[in-house]
Wavefront OBJ file of the C-alpha trace (Angstrom):
o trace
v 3.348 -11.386 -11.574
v 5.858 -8.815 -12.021
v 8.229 -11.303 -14.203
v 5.085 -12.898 -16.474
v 4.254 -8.999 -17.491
v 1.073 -8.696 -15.279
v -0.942 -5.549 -15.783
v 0.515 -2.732 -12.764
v -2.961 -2.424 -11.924
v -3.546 -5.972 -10.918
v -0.046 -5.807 -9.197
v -1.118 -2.953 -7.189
v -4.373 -4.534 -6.090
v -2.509 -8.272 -5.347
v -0.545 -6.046 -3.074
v -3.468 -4.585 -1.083
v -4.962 -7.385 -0.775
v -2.007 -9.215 0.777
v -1.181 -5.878 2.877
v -4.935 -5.935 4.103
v -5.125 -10.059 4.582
v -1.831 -9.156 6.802
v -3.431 -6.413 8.937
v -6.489 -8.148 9.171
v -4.871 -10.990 10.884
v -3.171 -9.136 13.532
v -3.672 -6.522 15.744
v -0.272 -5.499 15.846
v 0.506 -4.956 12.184
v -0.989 -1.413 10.358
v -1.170 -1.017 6.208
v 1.778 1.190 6.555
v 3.539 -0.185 8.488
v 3.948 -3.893 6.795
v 4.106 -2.264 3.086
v 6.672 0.089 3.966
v 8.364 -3.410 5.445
v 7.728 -5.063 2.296
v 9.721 -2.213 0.631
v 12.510 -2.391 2.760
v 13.336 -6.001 2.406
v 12.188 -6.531 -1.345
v 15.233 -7.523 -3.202
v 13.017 -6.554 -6.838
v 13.075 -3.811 -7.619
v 10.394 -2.722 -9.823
v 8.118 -4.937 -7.676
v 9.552 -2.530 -4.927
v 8.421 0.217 -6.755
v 5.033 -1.028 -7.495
v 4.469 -1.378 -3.312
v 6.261 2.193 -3.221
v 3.563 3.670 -5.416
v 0.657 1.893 -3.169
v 2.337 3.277 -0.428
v 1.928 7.213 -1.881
v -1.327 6.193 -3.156
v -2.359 5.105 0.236
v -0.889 7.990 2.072
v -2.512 10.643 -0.451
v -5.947 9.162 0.512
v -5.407 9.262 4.312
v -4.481 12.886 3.599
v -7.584 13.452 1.358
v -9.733 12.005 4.100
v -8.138 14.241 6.762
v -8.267 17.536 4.841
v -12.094 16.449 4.037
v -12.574 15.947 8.000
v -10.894 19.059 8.919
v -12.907 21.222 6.411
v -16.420 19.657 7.365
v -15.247 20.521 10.977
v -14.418 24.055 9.968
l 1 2 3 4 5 6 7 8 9 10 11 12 13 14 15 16 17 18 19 20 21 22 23 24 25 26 27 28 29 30 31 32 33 34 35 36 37 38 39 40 41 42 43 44 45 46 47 48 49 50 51 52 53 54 55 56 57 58 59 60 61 62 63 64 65 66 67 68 69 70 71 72 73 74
C-alpha cells in the first residue's frame, strides 16, 4: 500500500484493522502492545511511521477518554 501510493488515511485504517483482527484473536495481545511491536520490527520506514502516528493517535484518545472520565467523576 505504502509502495503503490495509497492514500495515509486508508493506510492508517488497514493498520487498525489488522491491529484489532490481532487483539481480537487473542487474549494475550493488547492494541498497544502489538502496534508498538509492529514498529519495532518494521524494516520500512515510512510504513513505520504511519503505525507510529496510529500509535499517538490511539494513545491521545485513551487520554481523551480518561480526562473525560475523571472530570464527569469530579
Amino acid at each position: 500500500m505504502v509502495i503503490t501510493g495509497t492514500s495515509s488515511r486508508r493506510i492508517r485504517h488497514y493498520l487498525h484493522r489488522w491491529v484489532m483482527w490481532w487483539t481480537m484473536t487473542s487474549n494475550t495481545w493488547h492494541y498497544q502492545e502489538l502496534l508498538r511491536g509492529f514498529i519495532d520490527v518494521c524494516w520500512h520506514e515510512q510504513t513505520a511511521a504511519y503505525a507510529a502516528g496510529l500509535h499517538q493517535l490511539h494513545v491521545k484518545e485513551l487520554h481523551t477518554r480518561s480526562v473525560g472520565i475523571v472530570g464527569v467523576a469530579a
